[in-house]
Jmol script that loads the backbone (N, CA, C; Angstrom):
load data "model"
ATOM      1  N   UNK A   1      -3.805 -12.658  -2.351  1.00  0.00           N
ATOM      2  CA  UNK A   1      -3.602 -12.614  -0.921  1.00  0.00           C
ATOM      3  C   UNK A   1      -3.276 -11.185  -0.493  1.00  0.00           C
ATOM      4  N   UNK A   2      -4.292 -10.899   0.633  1.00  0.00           N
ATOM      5  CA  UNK A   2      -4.231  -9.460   1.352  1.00  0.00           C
ATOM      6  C   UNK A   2      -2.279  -9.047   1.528  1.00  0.00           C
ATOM      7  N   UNK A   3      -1.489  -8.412   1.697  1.00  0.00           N
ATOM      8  CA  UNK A   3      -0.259  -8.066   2.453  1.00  0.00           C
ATOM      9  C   UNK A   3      -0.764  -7.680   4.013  1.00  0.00           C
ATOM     10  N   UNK A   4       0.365  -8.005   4.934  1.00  0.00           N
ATOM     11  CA  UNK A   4      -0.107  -7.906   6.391  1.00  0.00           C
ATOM     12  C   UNK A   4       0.539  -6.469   6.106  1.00  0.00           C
ATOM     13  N   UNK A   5      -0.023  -5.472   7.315  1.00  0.00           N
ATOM     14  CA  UNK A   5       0.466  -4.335   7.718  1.00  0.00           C
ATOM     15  C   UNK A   5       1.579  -3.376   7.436  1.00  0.00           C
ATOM     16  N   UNK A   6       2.872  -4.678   8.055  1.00  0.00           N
ATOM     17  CA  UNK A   6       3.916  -4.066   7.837  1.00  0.00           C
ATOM     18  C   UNK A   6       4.385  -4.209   7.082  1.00  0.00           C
ATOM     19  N   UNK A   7       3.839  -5.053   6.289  1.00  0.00           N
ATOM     20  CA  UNK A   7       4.267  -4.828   4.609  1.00  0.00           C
ATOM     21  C   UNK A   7       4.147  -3.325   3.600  1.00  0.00           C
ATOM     22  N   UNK A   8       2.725  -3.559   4.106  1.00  0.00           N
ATOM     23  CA  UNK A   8       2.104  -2.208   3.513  1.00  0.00           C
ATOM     24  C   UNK A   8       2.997  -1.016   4.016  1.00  0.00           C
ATOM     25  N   UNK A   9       3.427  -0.845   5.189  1.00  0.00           N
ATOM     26  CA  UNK A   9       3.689   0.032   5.451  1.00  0.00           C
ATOM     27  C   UNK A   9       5.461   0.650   4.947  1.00  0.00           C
ATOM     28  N   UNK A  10       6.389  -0.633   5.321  1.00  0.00           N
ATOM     29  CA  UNK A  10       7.297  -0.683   4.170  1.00  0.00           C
ATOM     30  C   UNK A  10       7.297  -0.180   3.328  1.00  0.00           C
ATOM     31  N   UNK A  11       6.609  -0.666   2.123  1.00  0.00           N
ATOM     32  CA  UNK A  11       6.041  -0.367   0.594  1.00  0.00           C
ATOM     33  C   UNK A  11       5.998   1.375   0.353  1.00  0.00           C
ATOM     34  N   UNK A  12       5.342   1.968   1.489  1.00  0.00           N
ATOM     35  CA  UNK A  12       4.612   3.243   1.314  1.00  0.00           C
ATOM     36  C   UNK A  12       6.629   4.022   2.030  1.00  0.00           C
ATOM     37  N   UNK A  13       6.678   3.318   2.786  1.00  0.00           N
ATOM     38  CA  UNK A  13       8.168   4.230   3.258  1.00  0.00           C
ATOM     39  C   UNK A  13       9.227   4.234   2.491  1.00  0.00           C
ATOM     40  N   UNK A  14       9.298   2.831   1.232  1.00  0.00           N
ATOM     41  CA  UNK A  14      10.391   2.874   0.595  1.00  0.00           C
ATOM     42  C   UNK A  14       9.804   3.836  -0.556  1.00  0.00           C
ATOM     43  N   UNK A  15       8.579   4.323  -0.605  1.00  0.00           N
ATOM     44  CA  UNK A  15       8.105   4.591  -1.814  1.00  0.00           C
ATOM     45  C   UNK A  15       8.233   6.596  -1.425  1.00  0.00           C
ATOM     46  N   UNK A  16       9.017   6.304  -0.199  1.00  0.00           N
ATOM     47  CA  UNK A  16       8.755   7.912   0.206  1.00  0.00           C
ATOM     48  C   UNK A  16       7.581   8.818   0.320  1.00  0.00           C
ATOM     49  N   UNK A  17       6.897   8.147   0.241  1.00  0.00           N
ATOM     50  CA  UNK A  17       4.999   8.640   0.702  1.00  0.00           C
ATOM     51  C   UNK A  17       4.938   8.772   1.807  1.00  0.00           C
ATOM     52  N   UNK A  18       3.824   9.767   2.276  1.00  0.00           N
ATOM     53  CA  UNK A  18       2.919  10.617   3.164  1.00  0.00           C
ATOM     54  C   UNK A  18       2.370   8.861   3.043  1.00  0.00           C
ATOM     55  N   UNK A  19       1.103   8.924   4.565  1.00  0.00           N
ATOM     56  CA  UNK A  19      -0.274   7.913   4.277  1.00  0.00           C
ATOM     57  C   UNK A  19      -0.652   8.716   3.485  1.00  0.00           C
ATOM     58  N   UNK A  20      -1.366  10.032   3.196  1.00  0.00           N
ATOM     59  CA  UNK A  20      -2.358  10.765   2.296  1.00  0.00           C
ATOM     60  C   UNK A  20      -1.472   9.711   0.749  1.00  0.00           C
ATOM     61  N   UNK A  21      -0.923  10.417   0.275  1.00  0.00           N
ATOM     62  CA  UNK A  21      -0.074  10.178  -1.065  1.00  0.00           C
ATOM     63  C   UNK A  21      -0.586   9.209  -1.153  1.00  0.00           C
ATOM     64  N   UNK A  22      -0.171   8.247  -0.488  1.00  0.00           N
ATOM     65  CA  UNK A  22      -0.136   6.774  -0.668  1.00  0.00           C
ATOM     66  C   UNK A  22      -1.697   5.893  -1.302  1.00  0.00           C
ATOM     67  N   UNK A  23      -2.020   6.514  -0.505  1.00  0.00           N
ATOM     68  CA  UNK A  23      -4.315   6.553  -0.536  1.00  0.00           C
ATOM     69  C   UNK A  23      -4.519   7.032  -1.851  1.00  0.00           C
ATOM     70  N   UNK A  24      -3.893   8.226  -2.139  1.00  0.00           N
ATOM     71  CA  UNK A  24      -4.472   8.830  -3.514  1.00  0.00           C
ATOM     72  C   UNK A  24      -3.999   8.470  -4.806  1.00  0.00           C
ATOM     73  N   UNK A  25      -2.758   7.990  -4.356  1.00  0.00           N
ATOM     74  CA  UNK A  25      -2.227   7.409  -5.527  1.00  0.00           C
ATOM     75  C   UNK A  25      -2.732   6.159  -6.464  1.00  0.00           C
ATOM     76  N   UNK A  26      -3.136   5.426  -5.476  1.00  0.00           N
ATOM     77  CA  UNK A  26      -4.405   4.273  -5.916  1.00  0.00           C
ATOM     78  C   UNK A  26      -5.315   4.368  -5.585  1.00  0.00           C
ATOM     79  N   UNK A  27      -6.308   6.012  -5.827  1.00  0.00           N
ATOM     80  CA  UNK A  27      -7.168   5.899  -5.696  1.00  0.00           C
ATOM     81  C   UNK A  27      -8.373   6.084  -4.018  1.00  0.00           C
ATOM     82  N   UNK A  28      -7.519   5.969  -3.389  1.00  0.00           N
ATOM     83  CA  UNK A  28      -8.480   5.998  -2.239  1.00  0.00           C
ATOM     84  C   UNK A  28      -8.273   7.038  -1.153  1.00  0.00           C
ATOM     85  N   UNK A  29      -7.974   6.997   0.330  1.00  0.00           N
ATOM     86  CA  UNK A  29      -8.226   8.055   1.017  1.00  0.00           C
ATOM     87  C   UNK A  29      -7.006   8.002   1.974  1.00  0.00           C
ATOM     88  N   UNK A  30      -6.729   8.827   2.933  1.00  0.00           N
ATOM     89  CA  UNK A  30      -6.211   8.644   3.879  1.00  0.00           C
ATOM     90  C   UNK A  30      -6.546   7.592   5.085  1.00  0.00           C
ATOM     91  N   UNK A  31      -7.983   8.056   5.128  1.00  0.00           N
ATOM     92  CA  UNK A  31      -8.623   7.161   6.522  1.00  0.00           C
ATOM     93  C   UNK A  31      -8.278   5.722   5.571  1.00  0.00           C
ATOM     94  N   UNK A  32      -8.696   5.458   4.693  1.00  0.00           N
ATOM     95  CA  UNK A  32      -8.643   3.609   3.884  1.00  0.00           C
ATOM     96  C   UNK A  32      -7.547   3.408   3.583  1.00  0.00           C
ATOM     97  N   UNK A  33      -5.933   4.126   3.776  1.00  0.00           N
ATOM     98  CA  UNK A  33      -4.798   3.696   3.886  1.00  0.00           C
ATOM     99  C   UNK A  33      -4.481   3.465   5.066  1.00  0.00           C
ATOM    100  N   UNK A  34      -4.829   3.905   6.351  1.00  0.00           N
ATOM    101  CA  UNK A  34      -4.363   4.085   7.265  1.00  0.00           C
ATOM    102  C   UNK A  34      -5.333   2.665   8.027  1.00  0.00           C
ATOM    103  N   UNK A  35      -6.224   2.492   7.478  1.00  0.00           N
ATOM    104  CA  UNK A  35      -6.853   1.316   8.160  1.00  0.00           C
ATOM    105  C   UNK A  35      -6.178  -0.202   7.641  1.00  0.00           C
ATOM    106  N   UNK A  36      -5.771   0.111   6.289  1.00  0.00           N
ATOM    107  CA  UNK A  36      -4.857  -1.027   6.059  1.00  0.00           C
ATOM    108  C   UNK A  36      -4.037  -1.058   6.820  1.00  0.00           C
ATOM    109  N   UNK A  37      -3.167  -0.370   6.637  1.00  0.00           N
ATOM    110  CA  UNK A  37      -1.386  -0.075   7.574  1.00  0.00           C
ATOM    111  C   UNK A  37      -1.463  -0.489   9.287  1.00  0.00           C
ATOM    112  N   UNK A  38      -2.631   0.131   9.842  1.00  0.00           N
ATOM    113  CA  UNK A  38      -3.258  -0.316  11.103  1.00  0.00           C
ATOM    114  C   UNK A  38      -3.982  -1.727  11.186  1.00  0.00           C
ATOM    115  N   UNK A  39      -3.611  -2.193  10.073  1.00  0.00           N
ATOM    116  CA  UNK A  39      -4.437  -3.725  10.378  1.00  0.00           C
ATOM    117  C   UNK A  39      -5.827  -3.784  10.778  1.00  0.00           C
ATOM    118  N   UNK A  40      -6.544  -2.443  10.827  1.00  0.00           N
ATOM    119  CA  UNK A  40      -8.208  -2.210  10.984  1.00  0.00           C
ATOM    120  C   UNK A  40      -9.210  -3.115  10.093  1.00  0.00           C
ATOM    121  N   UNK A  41      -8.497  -3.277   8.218  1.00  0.00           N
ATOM    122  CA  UNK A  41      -9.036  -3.735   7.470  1.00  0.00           C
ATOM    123  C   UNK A  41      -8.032  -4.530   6.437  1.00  0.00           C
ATOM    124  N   UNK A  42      -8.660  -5.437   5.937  1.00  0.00           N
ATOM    125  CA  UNK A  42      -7.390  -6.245   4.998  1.00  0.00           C
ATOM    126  C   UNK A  42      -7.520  -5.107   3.377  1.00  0.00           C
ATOM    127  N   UNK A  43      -6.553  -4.909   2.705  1.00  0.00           N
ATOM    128  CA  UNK A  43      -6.141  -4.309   2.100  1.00  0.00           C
ATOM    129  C   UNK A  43      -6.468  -5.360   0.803  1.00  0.00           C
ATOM    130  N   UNK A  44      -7.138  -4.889  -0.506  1.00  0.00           N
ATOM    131  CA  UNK A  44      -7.546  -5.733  -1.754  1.00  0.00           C
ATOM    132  C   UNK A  44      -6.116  -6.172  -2.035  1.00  0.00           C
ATOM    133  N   UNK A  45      -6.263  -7.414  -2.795  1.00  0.00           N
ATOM    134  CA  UNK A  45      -4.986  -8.120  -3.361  1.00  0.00           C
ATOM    135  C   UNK A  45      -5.170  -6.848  -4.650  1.00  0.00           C
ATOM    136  N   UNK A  46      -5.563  -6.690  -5.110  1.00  0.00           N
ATOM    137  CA  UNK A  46      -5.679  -5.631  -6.768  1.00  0.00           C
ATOM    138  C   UNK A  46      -5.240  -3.706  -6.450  1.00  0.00           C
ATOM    139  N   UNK A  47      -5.745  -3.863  -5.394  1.00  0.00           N
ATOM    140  CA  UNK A  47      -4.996  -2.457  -4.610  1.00  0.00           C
ATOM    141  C   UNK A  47      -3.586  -2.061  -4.848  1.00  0.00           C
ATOM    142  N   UNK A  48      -2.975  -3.645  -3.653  1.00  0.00           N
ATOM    143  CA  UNK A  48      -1.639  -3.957  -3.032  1.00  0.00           C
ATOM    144  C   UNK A  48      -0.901  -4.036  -4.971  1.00  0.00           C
ATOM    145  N   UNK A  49      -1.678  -4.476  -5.395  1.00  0.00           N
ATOM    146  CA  UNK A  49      -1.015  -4.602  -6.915  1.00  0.00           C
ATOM    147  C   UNK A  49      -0.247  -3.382  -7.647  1.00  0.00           C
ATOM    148  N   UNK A  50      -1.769  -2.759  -7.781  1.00  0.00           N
ATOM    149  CA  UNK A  50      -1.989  -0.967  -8.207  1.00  0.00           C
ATOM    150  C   UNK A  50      -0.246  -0.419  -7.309  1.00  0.00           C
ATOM    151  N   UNK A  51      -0.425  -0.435  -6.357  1.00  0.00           N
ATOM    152  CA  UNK A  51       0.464   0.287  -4.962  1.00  0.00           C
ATOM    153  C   UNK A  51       1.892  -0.029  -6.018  1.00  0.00           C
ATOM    154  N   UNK A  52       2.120  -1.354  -5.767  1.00  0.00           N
ATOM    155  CA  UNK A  52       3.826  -1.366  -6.082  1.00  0.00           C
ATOM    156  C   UNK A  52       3.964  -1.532  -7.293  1.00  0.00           C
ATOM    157  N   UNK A  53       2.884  -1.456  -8.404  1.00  0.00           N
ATOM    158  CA  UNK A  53       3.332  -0.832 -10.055  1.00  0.00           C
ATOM    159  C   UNK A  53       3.636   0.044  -9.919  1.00  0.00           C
ATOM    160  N   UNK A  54       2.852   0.987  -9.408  1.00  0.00           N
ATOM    161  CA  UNK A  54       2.875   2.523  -9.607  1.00  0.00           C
ATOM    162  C   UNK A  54       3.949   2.938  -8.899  1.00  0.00           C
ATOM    163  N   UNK A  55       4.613   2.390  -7.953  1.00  0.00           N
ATOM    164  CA  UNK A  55       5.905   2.749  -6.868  1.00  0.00           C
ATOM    165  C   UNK A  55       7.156   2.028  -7.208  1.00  0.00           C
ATOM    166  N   UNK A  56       6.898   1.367  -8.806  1.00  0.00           N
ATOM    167  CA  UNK A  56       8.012   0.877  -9.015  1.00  0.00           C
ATOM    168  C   UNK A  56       8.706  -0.209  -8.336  1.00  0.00           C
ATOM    169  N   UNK A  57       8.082  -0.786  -7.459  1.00  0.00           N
ATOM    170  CA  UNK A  57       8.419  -1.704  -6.101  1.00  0.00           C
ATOM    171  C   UNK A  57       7.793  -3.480  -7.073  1.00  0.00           C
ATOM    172  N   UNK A  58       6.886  -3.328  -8.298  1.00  0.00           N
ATOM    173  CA  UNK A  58       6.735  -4.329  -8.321  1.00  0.00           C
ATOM    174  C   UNK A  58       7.801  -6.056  -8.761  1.00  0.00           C
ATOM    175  N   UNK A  59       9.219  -5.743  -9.377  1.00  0.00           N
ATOM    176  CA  UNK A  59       9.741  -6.538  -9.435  1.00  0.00           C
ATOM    177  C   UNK A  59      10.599  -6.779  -8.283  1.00  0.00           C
ATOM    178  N   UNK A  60      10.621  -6.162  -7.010  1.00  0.00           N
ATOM    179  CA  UNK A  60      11.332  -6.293  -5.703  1.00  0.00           C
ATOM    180  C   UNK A  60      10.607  -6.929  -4.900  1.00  0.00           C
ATOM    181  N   UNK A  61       8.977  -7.190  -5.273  1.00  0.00           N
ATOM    182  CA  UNK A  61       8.257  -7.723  -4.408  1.00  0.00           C
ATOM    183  C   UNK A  61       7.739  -8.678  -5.158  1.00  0.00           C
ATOM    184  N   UNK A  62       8.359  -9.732  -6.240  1.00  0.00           N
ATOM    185  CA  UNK A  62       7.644 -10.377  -6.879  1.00  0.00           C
ATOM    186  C   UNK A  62       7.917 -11.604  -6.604  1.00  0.00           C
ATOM    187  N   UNK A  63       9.180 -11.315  -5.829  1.00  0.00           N
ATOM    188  CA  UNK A  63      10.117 -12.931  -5.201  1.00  0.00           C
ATOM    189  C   UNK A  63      10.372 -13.290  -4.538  1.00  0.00           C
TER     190      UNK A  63
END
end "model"
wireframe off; spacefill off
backbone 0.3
color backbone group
């Protein structure tokens, strides 16, 4: 399941990230973070995954 917006966006603020950072860190861009976060486009469940391993966020968001 996609995360809505302000999830994403949470995630990236507790993680102390730029949008850029955030994009590159798994891989992708500024404009394709910022369209998640903006609710433009739904964000991959395998992305959102990638995101809070790598940010350390994944056992805070597992429950």
């Amino acid at each position: 399941m996609s995360p809505d917006p302000s999830e994403i966006r949470a995630a990236r603020l507790a993680a102390g990230l730029t949008q850029r950072q955030a994009g590159e860190l798994i891989g992708g861009t500024l404009r394709t973070w910022q369209d998640w976060e903006y609710g433009r486009r739904n964000m991959p469940s395998a992305k959102w995954e990638l995101f809070v391993i790598k940010t350390g966020q994944s056992e805070a968001r597992s429950g």
